[in-house]
N, C-alpha and C positions, 0 to 999 in steps of 0.2 A: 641634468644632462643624461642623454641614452648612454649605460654601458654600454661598451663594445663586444657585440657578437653573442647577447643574453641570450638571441633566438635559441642560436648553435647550443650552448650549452644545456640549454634546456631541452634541444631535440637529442643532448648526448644522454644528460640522465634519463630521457623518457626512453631512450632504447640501454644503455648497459645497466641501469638500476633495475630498472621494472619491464625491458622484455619486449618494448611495445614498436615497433615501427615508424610510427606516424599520428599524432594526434587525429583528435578526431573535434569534430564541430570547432567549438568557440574555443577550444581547451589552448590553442598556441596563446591567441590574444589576451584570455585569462590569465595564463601564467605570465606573461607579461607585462602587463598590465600591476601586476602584484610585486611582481618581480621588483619594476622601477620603484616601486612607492606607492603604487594607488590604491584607493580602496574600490571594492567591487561589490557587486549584489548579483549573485548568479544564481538563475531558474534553469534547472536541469533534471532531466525526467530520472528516476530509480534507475541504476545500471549505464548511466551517461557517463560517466568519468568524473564527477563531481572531485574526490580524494584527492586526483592527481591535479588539481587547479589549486590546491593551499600545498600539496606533500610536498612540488617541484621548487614552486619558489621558495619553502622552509630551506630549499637545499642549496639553492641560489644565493640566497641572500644570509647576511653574516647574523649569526644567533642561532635563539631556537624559536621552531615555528611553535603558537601556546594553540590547541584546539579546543574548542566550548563543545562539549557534547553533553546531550541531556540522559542518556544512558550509562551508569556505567559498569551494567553488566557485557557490555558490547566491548570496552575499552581494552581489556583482556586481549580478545581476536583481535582487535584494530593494531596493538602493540605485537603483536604475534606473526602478524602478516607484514607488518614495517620490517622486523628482525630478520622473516625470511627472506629479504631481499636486500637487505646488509644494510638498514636506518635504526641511525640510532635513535630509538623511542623508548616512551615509558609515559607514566599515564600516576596522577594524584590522585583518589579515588578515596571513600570509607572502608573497602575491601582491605585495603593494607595494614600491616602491625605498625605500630610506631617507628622501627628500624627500618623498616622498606619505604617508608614515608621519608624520612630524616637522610636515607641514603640516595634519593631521588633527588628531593630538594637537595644534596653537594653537587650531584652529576650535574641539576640545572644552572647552577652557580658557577662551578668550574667550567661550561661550556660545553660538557661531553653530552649533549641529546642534540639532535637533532631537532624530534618534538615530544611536546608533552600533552597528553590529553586530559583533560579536568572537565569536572562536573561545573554546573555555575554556581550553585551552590558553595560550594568549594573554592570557587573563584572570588566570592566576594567578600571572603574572610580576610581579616585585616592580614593575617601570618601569611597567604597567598600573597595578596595585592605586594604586602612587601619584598617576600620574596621576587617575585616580576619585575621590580621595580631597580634591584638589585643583579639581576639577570640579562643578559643581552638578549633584547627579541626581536626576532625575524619578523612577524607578525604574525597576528591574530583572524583563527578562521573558527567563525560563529557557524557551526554548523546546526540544523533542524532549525532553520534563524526564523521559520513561519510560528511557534510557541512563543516569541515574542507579540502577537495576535491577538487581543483579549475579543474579539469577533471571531474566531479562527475554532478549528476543531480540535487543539491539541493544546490551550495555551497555558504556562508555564511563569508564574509570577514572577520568580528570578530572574525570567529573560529581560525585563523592563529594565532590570537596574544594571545588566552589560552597557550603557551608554557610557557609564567609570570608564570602559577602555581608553574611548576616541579623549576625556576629558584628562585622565592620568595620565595616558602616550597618544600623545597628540601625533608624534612624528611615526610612528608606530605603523603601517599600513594593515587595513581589516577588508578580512573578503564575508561576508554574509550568504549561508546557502540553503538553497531549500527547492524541495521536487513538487510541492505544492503552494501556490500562493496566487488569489484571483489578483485583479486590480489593486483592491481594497487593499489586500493583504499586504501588496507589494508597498503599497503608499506607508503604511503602520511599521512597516521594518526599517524604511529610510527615515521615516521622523523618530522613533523611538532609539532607532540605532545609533542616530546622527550622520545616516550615509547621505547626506544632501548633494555632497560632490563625487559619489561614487561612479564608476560607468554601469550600466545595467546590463547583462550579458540573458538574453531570453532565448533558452535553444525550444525546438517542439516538443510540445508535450506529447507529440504521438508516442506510442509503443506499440509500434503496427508488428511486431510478435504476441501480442498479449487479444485471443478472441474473449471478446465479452458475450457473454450467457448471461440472461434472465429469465429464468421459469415460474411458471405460476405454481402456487405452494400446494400440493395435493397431500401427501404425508412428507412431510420435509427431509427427517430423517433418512425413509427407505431413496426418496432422491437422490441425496446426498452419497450415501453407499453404493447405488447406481450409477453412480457418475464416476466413482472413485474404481471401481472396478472395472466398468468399460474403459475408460479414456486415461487414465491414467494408476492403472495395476502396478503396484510398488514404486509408486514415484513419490518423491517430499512435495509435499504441499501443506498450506494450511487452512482452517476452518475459523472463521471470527461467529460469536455469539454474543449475546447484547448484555448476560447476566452470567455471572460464575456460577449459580443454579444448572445453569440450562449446559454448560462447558463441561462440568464434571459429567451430566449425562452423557450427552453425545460421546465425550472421550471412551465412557464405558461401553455405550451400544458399538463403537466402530470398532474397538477392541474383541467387543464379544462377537463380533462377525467379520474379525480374519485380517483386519487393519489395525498396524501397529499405532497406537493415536498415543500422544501425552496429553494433558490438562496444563496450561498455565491462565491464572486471575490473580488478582492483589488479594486475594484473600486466602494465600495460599502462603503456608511455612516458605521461609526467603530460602532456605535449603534446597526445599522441594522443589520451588520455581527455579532457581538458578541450574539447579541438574537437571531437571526437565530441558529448560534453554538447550544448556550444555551439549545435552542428548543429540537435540536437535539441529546442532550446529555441526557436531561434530559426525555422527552417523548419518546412512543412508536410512532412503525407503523410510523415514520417521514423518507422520502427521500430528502436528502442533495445532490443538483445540485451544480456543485463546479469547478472550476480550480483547479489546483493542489497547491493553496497556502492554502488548507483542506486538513485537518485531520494528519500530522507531531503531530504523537505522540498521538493520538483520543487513548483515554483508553477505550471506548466503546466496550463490549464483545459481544455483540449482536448483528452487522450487519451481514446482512445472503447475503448481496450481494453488490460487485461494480463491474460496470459497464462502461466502454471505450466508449464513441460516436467516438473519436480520436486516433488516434494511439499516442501511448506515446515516447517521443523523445528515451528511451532505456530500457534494460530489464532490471536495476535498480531501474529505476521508476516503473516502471510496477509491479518489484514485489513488491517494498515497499506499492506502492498503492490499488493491490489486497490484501496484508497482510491484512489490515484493517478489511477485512471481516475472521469472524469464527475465532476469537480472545482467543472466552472459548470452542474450539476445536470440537464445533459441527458444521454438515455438513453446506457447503457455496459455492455460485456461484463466480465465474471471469469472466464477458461474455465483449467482446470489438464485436463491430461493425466495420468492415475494408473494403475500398475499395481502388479504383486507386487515386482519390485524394488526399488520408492519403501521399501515397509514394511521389506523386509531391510534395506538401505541407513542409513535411518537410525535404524532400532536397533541396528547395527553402530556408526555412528558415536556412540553413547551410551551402548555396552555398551566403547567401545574408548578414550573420552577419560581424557585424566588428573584429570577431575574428583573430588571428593570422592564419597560415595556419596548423600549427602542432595542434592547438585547433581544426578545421576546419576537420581535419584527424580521430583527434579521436573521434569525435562525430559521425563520416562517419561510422566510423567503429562500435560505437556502435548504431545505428542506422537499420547498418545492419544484426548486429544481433538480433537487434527485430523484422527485414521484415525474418528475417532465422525464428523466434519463429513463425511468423504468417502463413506463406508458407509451411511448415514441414509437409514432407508425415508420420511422426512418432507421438510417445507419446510427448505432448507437455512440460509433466513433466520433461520428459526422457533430453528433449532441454533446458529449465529451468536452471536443475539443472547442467547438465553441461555446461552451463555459468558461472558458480560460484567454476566449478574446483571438482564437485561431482557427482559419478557415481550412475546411477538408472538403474533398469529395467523399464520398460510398467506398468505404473501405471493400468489400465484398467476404472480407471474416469474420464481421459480427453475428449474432443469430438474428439479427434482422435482414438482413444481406443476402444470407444463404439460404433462410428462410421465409420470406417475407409475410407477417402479418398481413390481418385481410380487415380492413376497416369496415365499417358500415353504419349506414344512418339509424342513428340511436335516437332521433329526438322521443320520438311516440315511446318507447321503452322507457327514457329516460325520465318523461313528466308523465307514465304512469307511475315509475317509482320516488319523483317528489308528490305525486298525488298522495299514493300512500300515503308519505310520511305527516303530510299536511292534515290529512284526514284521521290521524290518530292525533291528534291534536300534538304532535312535535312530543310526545312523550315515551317514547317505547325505542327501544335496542333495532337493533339490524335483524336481529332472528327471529322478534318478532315483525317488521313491518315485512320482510321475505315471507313468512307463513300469510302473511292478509293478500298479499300479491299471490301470491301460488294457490291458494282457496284451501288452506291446510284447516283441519276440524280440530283442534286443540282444544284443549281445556282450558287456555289463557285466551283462544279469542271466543269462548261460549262467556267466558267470564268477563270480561269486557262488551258481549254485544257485536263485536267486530265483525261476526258473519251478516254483519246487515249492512254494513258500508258498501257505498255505490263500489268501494275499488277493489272489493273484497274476491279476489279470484281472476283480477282483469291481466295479471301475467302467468296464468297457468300453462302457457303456450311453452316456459322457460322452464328450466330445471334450476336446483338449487345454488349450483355452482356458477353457473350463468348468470345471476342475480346479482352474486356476489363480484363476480366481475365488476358489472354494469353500475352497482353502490361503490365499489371500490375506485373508479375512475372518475366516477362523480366528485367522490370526495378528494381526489387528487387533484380536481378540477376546480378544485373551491366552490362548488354547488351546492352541497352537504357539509354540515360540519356536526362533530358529535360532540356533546355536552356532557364533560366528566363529571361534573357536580350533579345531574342527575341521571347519575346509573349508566352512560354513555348513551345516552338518548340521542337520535337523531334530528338534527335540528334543520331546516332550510334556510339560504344566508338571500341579500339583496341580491347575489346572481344568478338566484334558481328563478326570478319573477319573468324576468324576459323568454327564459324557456319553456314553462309554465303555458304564456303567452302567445306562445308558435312567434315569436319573434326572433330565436336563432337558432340555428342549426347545428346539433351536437354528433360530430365522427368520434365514434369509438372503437378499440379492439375489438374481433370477434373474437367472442370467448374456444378455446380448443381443449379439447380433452386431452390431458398428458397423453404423451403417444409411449408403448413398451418400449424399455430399451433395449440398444443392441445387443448380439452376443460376446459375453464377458471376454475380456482382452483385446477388444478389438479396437484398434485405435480410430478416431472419428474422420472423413475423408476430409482431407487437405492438411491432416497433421502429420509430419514429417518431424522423427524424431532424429535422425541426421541425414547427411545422405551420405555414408559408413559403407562401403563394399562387405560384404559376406567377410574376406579376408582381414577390411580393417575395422570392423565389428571385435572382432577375435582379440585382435590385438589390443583395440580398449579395455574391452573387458577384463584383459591384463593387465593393464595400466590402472583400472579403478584399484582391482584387489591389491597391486602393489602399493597405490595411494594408502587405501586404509591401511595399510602395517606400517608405511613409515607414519602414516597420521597418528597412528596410537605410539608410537615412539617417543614421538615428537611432544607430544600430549597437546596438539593443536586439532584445528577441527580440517577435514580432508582437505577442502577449498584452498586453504592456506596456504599446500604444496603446492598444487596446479589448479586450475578453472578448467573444468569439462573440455573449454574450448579449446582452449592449448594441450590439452589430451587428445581431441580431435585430430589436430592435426600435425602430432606426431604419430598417430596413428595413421594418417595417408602418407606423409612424410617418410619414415620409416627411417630415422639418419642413423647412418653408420659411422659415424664419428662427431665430436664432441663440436665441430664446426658446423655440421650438419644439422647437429643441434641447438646451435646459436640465433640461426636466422628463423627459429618456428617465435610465432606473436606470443609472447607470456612468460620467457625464459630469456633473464635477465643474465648478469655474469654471477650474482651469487647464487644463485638458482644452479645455474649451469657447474659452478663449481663443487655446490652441496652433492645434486642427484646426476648430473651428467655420467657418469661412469655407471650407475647404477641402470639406467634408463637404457644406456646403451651395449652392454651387456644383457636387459632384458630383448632389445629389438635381436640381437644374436640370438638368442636362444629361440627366437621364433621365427628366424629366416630359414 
């Protein structure tokens, strides 16, 4: 049967706990929905509100809420930002000494948490499960619940055996959440979870703050420092790499010219990684150089940009990974660098795993629909989002939008460059069939003969980069495939015969020459970093510097005080008293209790 007036009380703690006004999207019916007893499966995009769909009804409902997280160098700030706003939390982790373990589990026992966050790991150990069991619980929220996936990009053998919950506390209600999950995905979390009778809660995946950028790879690196200087000078963003090789470099080249970069990989001293994080979380103007084993679950609202040296094995990751950036919904960049080697590379590594062959398939498959997201004569948001099964228009903030790519009829190019490769008899690299195309005098095709083939010099009309285009879309195309067993040989598949054939008609990009960038600091046109008056510009910028002195106080990371956005707008705001500054979005009653007096004494001294 419906408590009486859950709604109310839930619309009480989302405004005197945490500051907020008014839910947003699905977030009333979630916490409701949880609230009663149910279980749920909620798809919600990075920066949605996801938290406040398990924090609220932890609060509502009698116990403590338990949260599965797969991080637990996150669980730290997670429990830090609970406390700043008067929840009582605490978090089971391998970080702790025996006594901050042992004093944790009485507080869960006597009742005194609200919630506790646990690794699953951790969770499935008999001393846990007992203790839980022994514990009054609100219920159970599986957060990053898409690592339950053995199909998926990020998956997590532990998460398979979370199904204990629904079987040990049956009466127990579990919310399951996650910002990526196609069809498939979603089908694999309700049979592995046992959310059969769960409601499904699917808000948009758009993150129409977030412009996506794809460049073609000229020197990746100098790109990269080009970008970061024009369009985002001193702003936190990150840079994802496919090998800690290549991580350590970049960290050092961005460093050695004027960008403050850290290095995190798993190959890295846990010290070192963990204070890098730390760095990162806690300080401005910091870029995090990373593998993708960064940032699962980064509560960081303030990165304005991440950035792809790599192509990411699928548009999964890729979105999960751009999520990251423009988290408190002001504008933010997605830029990847892409060339031919991205395609070989990781159809290598998927032609070359010890996977089964149907794992082997679908990874093929999702693969190529991240070389479909990259290649796209259209809005790349338009492609995005239906991968995810959601329909859009033309955003007009992608670089295809604002830009628009120039298509053109590629056949005759095209089946001159399967000509080539056919006429080397399928055995020779990309550098060399581009040299037989272009009529290059080499020493490997005097050595081979190859100045004698009919094909030898019939794309000299193209330059080399061009070429590379035109094999590189081929092969995105399933037209070409390359043969890792011999030397990455280019091979021709059953779909280059009909082209071959003048039987179909191949549109491809026109290839462009990187264009110079703009002059350094200047922001790119329609990015809008607020819209701050001259005077309350000023007053932010008080309001940062005061953040970081109480952030270093506090020894929490800045975000934790306030979100940029609620700095926003007490900076238009300007309240002169402590009521004034109750009704700004973000400032809750113990917020207001903590910094009100200080805040407001700061707007005095600049009136």
């Amino acid at each position: 049967m419906e408590q009486p007036g859950i709604n109310a009380r839930a619309q009480h703690i989302l405004d005197s706990v945490f500051g907020y006004p008014a839910f947003r999207g699905q977030q009333a019916e979630i916490v409701e929905q949880i609230a009663l007893g149910g279980d749920a499966l909620v798809l919600m995009p990075t920066g949605g509100g996801k938290s406040l769909c398990y924090q609220i009804p932890a609060l509502l409902r009698e116990g403590v809420g338990v949260v599965v997280s797969p991080l637990i160098a996150l669980m730290q700030d997670q429990v830090d930002a609970l406390d700043e706003v008067g929840v009582r939390a605490a978090y089971l982790n391998s970080t702790q000494s025996f006594d901050e373990m042992v004093q944790t589990e009485r507080k869960l026992r006597r009742g005194e948490l609200d919630l506790v966050y646990v690794a699953p790991e951790r969770l499935m150990t008999p001393r846990c499960l007992e203790l839980l069991e022994s514990s009054k619980i609100a219920l159970f929220a599986i957060d990053e619940a898409h690592c339950v996936s053995q199909w998926g990009h990020d998956f997590r053998p532990e998460y398979i055996k979370l199904s204990v919950l629904h079987e040990r506390f049956p009466e127990v209600p579990r919310i399951a959440l996650t910002a990526t999950a196609d069809q498939q995905t979603r089908e694999e979390i309700i049979e592995r979870l046992q959310l059969q009778n769960a409601l499904q809660f699917v808000s948009s995946f758009d993150r129409p703050n977030i412009r996506y950028q794809i460049v073609e790879k000229a020197n990746a690196r100098k790109q990269l420092l080009d970008f970061i200087e024009n369009e985002h000078p001193g702003d936190a963003g990150i840079v994802y790499c496919l090998s800690r090789k290549k991580v350590e470099e970049v960290a050092e080249f961005l460093n050695a010219s004027g960008v403050t970069a850290l290095p995190y990989h798993a190959g890295m001293e846990t010290a070192t990684r963990s204070a890098n994080q730390s760095r990162f979380l806690r300080e401005e103007s910091i870029v995090m150089v990373a593998t993708i084993a960064f940032g699962m679950g980064i509560d960081k609202p303030d990165v304005r940009f991440v950035c792809h040296l790599d192509l990411p094995k699928s548009i999964e990751g890729y979105y999960q990974e751009t999520g990251r950036a423009g988290r408190d919904g002001a504008p933010a960049n997605a830029w990847m660098a892409y060339g031919l080697q991205d395609v070989v590379q990781q159809r290598r590594m998927i032609d070359q795993s010890e996977a089964d062959d149907g794992f082997k398939r679908v990874q093929g498959a999702k693969l190529d629909a991240m070389l479909g997201l990259c290649e796209t004569l259209s809005c790349r948001r338009v492609r995005l989002l239906e991968y995810f099964g959601q329909g859009a228009s033309p955003c007009g903030n992608c670089d295809t939008c604002l830009n628009p790519p120039v298509s053109f009829d590629a056949t005759v190019p095209v089946q001159k460059l399967l000509s080539a490769i056919y006429r080397v008899d399928q055995r020779f690299g990309a550098m060399h069939v581009m040299d037989v195309l272009r009529g290059v005098d080499s020493d490997k095709i005097k050595q081979w003969q190859h100045e004698q083939l009919s094909v030898f010099g019939i794309g000299a009309e193209r330059g080399d980069a061009e070429w590379r285009a035109i094999l590189r879309q081929a092969i995105a195309m399933g037209l070409v495939a390359v043969d890792h067993d011999s030397f990455n040989a280019l091979k021709l598949t059953d779909a280059a015969r009909p082209v071959l054939r003048g039987e179909k008609k191949i549109l491809l990009r026109e290839y462009q020459k990187p264009v110079s960038q703009r002059k350094k600091g200047v922001k790119p046109k329609g990015y809008v970093e607020s819209d701050l008056s001259t005077q309350e510009q000023t007053v932010f910028d008080k309001l940062r510097w005061w953040r970081v002195e109480t952030a270093r106080k506090h020894n929490v990371p800045a975000y934790v005080i306030f979100h940029d956005a609620t700095m926003r707008e007490i900076a238009k705001a300007r309240p002169a008293s402590l009521d004034d500054l109750r009704h700004v979005s973000g400032v809750g009653e113990k917020k207001l209790e903590t910094y009100g007096a200080e805040i407001i004494a700061l707007m005095a001294e600049l009136a």
